[in-house]
mmCIF file of the C-alpha atoms, coordinates in Angstrom:
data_MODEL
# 
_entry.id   MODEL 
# 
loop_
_atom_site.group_PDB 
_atom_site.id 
_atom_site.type_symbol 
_atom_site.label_atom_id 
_atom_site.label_alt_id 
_atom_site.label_comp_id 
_atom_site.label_asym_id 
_atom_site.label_entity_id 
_atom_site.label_seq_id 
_atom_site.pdbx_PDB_ins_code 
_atom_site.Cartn_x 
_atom_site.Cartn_y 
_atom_site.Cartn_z 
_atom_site.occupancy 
_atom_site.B_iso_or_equiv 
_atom_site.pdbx_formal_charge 
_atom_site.auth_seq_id 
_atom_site.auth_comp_id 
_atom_site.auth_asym_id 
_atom_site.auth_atom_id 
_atom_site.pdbx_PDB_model_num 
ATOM 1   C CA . UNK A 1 1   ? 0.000   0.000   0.000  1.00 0.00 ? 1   UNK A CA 1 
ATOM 2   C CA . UNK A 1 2   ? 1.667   3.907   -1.072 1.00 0.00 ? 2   UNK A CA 1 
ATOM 3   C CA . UNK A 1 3   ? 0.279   6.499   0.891  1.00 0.00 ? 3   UNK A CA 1 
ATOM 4   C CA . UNK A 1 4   ? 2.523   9.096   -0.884 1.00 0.00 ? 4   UNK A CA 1 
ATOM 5   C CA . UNK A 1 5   ? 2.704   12.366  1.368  1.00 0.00 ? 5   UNK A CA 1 
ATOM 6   C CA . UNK A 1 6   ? -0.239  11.327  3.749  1.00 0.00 ? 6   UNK A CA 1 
ATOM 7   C CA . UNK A 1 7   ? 0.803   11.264  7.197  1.00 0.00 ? 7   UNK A CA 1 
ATOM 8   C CA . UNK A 1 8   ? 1.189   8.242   9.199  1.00 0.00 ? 8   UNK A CA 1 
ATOM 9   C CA . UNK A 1 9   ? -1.827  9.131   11.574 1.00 0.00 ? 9   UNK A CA 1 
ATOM 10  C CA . UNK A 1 10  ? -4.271  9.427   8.359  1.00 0.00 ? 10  UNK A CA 1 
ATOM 11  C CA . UNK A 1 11  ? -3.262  6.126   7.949  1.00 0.00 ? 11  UNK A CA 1 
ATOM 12  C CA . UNK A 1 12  ? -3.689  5.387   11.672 1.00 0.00 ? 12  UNK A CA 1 
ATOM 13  C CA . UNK A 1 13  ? -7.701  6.373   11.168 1.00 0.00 ? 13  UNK A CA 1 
ATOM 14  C CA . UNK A 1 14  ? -7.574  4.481   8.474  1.00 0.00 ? 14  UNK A CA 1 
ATOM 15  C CA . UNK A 1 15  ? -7.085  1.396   10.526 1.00 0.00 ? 15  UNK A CA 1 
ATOM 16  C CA . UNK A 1 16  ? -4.017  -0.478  12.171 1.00 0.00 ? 16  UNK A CA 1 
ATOM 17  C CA . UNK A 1 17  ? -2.403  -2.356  9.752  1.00 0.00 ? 17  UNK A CA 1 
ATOM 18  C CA . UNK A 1 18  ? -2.860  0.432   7.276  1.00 0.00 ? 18  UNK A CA 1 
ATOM 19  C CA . UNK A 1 19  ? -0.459  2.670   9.986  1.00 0.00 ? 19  UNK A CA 1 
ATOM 20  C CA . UNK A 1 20  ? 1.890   -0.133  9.546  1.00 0.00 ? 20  UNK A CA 1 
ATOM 21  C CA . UNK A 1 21  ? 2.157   0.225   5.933  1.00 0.00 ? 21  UNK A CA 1 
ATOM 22  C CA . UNK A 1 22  ? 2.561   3.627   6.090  1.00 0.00 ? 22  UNK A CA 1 
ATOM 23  C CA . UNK A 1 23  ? 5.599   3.748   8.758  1.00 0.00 ? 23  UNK A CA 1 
ATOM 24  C CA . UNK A 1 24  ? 7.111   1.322   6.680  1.00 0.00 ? 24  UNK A CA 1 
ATOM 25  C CA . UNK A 1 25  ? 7.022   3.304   3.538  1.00 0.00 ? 25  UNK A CA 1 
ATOM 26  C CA . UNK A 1 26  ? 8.107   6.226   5.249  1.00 0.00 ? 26  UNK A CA 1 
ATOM 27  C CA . UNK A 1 27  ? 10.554  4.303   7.129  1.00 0.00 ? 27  UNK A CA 1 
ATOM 28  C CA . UNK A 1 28  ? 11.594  1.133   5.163  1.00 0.00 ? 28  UNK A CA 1 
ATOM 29  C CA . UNK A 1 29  ? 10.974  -0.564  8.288  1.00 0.00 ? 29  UNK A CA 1 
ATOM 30  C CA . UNK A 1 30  ? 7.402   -2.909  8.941  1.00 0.00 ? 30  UNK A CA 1 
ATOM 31  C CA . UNK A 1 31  ? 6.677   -2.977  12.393 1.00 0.00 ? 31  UNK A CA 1 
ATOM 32  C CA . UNK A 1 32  ? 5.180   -6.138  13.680 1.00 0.00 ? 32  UNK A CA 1 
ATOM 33  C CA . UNK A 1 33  ? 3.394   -4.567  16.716 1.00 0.00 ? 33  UNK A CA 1 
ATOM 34  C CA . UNK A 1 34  ? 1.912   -1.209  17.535 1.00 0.00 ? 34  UNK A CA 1 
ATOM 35  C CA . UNK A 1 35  ? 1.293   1.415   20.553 1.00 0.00 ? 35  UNK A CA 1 
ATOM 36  C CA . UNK A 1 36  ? -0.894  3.715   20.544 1.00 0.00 ? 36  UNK A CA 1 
ATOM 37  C CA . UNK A 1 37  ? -1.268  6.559   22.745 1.00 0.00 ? 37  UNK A CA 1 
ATOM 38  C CA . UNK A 1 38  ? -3.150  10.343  22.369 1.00 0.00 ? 38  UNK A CA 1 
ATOM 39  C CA . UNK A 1 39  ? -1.940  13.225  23.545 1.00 0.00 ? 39  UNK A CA 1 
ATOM 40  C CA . UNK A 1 40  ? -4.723  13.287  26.513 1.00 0.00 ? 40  UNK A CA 1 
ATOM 41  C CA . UNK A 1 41  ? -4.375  9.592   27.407 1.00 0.00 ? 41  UNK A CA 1 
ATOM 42  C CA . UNK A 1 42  ? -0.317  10.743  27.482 1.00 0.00 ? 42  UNK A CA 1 
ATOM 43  C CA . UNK A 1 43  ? -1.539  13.712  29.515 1.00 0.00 ? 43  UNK A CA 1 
ATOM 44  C CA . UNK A 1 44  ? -3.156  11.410  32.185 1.00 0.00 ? 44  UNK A CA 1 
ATOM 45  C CA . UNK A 1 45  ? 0.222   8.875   32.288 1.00 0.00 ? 45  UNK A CA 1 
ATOM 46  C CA . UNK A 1 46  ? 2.287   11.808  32.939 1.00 0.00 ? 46  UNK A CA 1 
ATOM 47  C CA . UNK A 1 47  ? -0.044  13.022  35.771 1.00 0.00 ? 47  UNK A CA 1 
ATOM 48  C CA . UNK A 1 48  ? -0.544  9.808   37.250 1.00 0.00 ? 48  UNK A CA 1 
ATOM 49  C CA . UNK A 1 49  ? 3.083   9.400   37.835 1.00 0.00 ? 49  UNK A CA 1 
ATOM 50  C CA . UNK A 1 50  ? 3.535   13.110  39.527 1.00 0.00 ? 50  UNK A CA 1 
ATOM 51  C CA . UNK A 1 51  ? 4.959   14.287  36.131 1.00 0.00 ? 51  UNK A CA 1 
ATOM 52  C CA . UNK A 1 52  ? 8.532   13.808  34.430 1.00 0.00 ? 52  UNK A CA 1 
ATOM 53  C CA . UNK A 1 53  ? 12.372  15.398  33.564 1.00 0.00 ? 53  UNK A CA 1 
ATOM 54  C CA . UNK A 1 54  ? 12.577  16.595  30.741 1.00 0.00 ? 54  UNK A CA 1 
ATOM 55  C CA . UNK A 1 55  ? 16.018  17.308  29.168 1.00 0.00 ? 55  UNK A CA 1 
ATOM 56  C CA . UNK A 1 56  ? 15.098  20.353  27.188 1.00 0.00 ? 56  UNK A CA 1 
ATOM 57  C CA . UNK A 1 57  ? 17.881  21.112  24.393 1.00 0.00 ? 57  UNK A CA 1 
ATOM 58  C CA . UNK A 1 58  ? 17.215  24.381  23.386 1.00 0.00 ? 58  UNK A CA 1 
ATOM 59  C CA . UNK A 1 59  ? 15.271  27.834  25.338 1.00 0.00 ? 59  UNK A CA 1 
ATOM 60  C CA . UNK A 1 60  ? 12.662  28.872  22.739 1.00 0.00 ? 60  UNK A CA 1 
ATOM 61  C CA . UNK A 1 61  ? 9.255   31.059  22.690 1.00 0.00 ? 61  UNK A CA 1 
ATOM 62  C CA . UNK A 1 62  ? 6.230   29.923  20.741 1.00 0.00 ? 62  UNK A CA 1 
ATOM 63  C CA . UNK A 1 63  ? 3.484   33.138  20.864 1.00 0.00 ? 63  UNK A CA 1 
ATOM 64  C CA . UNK A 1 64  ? 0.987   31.130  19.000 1.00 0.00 ? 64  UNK A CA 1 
ATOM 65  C CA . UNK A 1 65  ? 0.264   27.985  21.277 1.00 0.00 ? 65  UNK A CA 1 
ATOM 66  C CA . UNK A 1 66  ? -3.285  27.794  20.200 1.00 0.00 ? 66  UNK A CA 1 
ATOM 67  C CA . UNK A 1 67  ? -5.868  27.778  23.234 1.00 0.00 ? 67  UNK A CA 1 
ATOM 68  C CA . UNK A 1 68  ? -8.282  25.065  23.325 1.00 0.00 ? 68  UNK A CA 1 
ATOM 69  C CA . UNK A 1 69  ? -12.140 26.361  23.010 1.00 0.00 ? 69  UNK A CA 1 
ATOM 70  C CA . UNK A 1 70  ? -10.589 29.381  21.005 1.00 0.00 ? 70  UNK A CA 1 
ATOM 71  C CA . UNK A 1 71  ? -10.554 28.092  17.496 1.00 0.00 ? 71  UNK A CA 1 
ATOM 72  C CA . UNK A 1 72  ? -13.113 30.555  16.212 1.00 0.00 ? 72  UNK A CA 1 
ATOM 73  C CA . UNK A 1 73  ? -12.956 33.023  18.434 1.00 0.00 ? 73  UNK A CA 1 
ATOM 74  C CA . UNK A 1 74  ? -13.341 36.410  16.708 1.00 0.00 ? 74  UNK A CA 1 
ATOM 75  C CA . UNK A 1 75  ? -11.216 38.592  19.064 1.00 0.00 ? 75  UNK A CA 1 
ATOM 76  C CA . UNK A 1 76  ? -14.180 41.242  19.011 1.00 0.00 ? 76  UNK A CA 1 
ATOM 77  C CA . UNK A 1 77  ? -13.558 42.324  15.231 1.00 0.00 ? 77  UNK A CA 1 
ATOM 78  C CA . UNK A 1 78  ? -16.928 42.995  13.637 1.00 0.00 ? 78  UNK A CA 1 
ATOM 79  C CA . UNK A 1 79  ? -17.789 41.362  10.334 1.00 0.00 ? 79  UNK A CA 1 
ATOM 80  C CA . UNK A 1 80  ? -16.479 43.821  7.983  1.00 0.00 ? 80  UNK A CA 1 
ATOM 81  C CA . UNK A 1 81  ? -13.181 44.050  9.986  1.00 0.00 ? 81  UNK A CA 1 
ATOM 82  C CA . UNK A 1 82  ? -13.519 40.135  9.748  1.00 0.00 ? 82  UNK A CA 1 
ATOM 83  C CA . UNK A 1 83  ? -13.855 40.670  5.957  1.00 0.00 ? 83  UNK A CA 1 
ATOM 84  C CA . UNK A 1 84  ? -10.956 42.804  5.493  1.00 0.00 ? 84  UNK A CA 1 
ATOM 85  C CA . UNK A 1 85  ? -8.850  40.808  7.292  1.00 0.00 ? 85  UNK A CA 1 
ATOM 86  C CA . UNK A 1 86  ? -9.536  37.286  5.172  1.00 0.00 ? 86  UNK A CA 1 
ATOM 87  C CA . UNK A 1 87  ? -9.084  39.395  2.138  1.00 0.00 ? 87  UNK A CA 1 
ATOM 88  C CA . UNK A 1 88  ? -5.484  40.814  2.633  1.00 0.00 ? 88  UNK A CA 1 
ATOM 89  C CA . UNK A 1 89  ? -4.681  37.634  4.965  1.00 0.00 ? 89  UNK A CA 1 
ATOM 90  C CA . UNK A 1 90  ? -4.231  33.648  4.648  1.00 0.00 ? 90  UNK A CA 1 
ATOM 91  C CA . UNK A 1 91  ? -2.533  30.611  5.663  1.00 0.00 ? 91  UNK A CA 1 
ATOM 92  C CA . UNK A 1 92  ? -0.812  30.843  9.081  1.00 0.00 ? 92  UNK A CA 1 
ATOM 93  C CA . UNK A 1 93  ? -0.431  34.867  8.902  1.00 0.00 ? 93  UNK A CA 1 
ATOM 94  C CA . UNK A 1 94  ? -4.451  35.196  9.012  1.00 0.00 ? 94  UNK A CA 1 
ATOM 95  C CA . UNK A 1 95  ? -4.002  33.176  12.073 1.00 0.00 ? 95  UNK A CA 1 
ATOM 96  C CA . UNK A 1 96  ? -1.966  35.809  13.420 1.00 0.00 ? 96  UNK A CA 1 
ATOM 97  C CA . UNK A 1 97  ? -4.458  38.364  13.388 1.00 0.00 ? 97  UNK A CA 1 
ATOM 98  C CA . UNK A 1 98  ? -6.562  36.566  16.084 1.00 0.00 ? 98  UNK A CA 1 
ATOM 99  C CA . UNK A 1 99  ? -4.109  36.530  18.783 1.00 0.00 ? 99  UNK A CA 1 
ATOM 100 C CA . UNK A 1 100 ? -6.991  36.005  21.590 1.00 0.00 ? 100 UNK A CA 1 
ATOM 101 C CA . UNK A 1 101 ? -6.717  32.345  20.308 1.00 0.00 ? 101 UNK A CA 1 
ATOM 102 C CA . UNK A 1 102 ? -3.271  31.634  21.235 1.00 0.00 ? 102 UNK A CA 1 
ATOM 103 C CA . UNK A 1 103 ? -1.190  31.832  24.670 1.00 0.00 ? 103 UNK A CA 1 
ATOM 104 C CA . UNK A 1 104 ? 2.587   32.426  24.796 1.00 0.00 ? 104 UNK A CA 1 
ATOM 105 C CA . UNK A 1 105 ? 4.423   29.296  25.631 1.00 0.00 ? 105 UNK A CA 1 
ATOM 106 C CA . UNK A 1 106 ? 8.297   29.503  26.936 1.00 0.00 ? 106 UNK A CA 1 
ATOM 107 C CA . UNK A 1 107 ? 10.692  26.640  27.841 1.00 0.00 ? 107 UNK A CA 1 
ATOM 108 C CA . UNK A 1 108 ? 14.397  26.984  29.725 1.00 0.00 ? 108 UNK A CA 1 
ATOM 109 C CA . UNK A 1 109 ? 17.137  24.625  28.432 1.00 0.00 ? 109 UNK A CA 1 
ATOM 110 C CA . UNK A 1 110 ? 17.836  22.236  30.911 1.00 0.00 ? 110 UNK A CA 1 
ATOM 111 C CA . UNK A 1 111 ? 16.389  19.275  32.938 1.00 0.00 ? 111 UNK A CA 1 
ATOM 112 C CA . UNK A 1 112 ? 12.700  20.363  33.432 1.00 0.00 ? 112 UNK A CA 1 
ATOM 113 C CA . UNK A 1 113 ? 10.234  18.553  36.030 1.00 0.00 ? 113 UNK A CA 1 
ATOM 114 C CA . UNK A 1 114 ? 6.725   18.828  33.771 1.00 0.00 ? 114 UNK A CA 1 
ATOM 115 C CA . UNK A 1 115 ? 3.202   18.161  34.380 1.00 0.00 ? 115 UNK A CA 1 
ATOM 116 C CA . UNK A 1 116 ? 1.358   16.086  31.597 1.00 0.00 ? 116 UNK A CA 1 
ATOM 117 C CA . UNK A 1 117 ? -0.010  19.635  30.466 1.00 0.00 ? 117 UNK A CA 1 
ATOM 118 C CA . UNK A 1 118 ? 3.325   21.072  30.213 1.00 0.00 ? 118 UNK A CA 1 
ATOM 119 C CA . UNK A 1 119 ? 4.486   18.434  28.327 1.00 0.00 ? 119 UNK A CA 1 
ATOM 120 C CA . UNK A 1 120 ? 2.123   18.273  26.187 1.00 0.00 ? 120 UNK A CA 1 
ATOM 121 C CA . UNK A 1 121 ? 3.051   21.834  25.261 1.00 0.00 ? 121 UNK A CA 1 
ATOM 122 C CA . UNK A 1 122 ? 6.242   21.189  24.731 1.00 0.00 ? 122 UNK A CA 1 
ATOM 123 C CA . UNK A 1 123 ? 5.358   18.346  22.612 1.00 0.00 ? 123 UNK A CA 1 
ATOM 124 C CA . UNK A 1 124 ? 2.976   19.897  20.188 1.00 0.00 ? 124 UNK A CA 1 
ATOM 125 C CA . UNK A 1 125 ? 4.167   23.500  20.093 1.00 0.00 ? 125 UNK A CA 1 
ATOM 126 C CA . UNK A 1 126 ? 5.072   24.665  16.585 1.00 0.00 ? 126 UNK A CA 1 
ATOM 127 C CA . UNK A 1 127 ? 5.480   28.047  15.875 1.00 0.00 ? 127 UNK A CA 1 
ATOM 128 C CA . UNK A 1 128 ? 8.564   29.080  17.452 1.00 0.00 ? 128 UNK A CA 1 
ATOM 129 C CA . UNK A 1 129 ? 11.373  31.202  15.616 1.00 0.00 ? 129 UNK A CA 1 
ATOM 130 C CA . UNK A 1 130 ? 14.248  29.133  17.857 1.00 0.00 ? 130 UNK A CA 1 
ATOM 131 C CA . UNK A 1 131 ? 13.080  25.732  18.013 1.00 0.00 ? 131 UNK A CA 1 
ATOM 132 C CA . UNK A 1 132 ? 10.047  25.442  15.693 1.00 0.00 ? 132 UNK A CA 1 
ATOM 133 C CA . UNK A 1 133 ? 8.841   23.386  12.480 1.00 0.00 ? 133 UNK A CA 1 
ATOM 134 C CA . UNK A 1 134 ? 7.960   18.919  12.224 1.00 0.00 ? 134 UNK A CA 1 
ATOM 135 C CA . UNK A 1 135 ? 11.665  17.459  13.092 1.00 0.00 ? 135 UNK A CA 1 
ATOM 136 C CA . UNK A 1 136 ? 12.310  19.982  16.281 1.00 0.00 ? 136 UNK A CA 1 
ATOM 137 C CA . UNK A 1 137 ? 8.462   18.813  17.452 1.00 0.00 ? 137 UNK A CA 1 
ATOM 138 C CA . UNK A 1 138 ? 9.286   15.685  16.530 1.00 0.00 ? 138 UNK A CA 1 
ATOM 139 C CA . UNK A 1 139 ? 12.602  15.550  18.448 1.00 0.00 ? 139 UNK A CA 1 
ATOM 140 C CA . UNK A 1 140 ? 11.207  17.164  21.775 1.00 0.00 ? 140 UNK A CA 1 
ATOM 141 C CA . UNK A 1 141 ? 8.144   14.590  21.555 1.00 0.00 ? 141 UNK A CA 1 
ATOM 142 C CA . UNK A 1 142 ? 11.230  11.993  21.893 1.00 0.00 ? 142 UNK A CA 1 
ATOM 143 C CA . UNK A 1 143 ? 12.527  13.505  24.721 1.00 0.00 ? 143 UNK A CA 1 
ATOM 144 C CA . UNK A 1 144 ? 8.970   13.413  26.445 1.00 0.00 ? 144 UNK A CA 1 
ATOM 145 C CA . UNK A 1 145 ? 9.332   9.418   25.904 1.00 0.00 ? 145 UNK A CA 1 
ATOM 146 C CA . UNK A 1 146 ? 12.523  8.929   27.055 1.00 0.00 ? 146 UNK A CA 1 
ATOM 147 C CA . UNK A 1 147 ? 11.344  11.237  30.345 1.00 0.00 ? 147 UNK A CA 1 
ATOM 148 C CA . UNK A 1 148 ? 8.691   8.882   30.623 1.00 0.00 ? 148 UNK A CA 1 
ATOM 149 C CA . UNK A 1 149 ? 10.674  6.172   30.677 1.00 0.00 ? 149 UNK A CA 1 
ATOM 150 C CA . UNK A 1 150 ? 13.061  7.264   32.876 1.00 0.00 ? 150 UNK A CA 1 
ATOM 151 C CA . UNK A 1 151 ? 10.361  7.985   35.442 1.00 0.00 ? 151 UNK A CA 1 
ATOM 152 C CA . UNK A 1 152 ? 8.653   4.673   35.171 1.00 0.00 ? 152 UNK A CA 1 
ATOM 153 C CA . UNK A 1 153 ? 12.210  3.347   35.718 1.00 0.00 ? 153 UNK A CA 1 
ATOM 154 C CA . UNK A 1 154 ? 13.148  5.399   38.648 1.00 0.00 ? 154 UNK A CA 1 
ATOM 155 C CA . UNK A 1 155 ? 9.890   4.404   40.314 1.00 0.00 ? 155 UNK A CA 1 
ATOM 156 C CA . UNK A 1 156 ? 10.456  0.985   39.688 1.00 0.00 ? 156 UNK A CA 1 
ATOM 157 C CA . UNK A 1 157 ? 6.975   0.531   38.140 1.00 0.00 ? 157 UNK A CA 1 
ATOM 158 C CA . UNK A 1 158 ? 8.177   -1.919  35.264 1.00 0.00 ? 158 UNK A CA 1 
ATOM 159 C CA . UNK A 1 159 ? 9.641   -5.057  37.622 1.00 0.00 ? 159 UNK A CA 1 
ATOM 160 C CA . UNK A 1 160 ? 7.201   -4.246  39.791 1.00 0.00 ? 160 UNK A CA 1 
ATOM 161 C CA . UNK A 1 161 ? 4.014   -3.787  38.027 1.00 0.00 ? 161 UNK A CA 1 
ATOM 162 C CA . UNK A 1 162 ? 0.379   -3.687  39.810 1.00 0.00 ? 162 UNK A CA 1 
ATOM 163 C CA . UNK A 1 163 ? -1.866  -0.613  39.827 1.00 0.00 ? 163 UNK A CA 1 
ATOM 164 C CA . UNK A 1 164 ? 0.047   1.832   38.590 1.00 0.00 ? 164 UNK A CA 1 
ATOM 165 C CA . UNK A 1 165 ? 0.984   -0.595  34.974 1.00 0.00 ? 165 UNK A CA 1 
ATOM 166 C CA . UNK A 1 166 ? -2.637  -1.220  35.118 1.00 0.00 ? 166 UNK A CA 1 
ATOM 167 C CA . UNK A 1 167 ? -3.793  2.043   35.173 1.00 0.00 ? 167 UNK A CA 1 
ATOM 168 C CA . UNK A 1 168 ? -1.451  3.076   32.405 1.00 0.00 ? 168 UNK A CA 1 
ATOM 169 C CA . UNK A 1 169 ? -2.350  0.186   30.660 1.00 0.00 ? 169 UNK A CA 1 
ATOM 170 C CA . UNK A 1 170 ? -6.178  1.098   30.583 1.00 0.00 ? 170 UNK A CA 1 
ATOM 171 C CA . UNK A 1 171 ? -4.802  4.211   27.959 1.00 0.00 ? 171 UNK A CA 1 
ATOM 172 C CA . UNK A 1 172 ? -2.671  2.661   25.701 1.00 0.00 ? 172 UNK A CA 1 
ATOM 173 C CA . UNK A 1 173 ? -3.896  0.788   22.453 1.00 0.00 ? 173 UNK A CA 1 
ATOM 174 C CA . UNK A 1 174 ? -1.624  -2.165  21.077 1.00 0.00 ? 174 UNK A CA 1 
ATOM 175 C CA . UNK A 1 175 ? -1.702  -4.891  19.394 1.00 0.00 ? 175 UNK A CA 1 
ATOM 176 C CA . UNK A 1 176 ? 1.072   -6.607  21.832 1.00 0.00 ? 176 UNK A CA 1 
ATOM 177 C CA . UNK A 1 177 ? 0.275   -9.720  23.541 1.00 0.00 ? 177 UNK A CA 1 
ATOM 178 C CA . UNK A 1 178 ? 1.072   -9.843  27.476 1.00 0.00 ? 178 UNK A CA 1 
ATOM 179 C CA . UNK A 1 179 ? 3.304   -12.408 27.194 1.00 0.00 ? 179 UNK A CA 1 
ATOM 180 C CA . UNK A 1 180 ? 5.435   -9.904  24.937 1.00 0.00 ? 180 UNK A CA 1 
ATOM 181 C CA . UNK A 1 181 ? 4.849   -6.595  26.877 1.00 0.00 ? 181 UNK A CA 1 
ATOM 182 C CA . UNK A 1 182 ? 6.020   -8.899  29.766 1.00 0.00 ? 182 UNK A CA 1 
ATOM 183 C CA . UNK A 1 183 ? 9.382   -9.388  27.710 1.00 0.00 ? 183 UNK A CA 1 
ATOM 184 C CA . UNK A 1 184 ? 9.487   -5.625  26.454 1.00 0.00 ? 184 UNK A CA 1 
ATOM 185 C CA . UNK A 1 185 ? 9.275   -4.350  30.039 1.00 0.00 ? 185 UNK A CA 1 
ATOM 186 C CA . UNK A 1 186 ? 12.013  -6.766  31.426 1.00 0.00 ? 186 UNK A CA 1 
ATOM 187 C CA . UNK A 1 187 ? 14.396  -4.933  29.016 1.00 0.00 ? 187 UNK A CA 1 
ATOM 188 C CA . UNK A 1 188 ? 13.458  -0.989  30.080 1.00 0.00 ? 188 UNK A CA 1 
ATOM 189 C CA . UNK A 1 189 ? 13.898  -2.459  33.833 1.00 0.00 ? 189 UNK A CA 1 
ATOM 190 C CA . UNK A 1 190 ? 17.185  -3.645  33.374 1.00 0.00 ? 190 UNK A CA 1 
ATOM 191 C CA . UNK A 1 191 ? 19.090  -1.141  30.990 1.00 0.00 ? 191 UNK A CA 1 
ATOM 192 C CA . UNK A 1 192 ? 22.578  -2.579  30.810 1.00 0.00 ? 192 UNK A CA 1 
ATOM 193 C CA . UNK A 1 193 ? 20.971  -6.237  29.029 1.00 0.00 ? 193 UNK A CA 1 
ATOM 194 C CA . UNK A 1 194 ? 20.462  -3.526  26.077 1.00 0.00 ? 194 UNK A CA 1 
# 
């Protein structure tokens, strides 16, 4: 299956196995199994274990971290103002001229304790001039995972499993059997059989 430029979570709404044909013509890799996990669901895992480090690389700004329940506000222009402004205006820099729907975001390099809503934030921000665009986002969302798994590490939730793996469990899709998350989990707990 060629999905050309569509993005791997098209696919993913598309169905499961149609994800994995898309990573692996993006990647040249076919995955056998598959997690899944939303940005709220990751929300709730980073809560639920009193949040996580973060190693951010870079300080950076992004003015135009959009505000949820805001997508259409009008920022009290009246309709011909509204008019004028989708005439001269389009893209992202018509987005600009409703600031009320955005909040300013700011991160310090350096190891940074985050709640799930913070790092979700840092995860999906995109607009910013020193640390913006798909392969920065993409980078810092890797650095959320390996905080992640440095916390679940550091609490000793993987050897030791119970309510906590359960819980975490309840919000992540995949296709992995236990026997094999068993196995998976045995090598995050003991780092050096890498």
């Amino acid at each position: 299956l060629w999905l050309g430029d569509a993005k791997i979570n098209f696919a993913y709404s598309k169905g499961v196995e149609t994800a994995k044909n898309a990573a692996a013509a993006v990647t040249g890799i076919s995955p056998a199994y598959f997690v899944a996990v939303d940005f709220n669901q990751l929300q709730k895992i980073i809560d639920l274990l009193g949040g996580i480090n973060v190693d951010v690389s870079r300080s950076f700004d992004d003015y135009f971290y959009p505000l949820r329940g805001k997508e259409l506000d009008l920022c009290g222009k009246s309709p011909e103002e509204m008019q004028a402004v989708h005439q001269k205006y389009s893209g992202f820099d018509l987005e600009k001229q409703f600031e009320c729907r955005y909040e300013h975001i700011h991160f310090d390099k350096g190891l940074v304790k985050m709640t799930g809503e913070e790092a979700i934030k840092f995860a999906r921000s995109r607009h910013s001039s020193q640390y913006g665009g798909d392969f920065a986002r993409s980078e810092r969302q890797f650095v959320i995972l390996k905080g992640l798994k440095d916390k679940l590490v550091s609490l000793n939730v993987i050897p030791n499993g119970g309510k906590i793996i359960d819980r975490i469990s309840a919000l992540v899709k995949t296709d992995l059997t236990p026997q094999k998350i068993s196995e998976l989990l045995g090598l995050v707990g003991n780092p050096l059989e890498y």
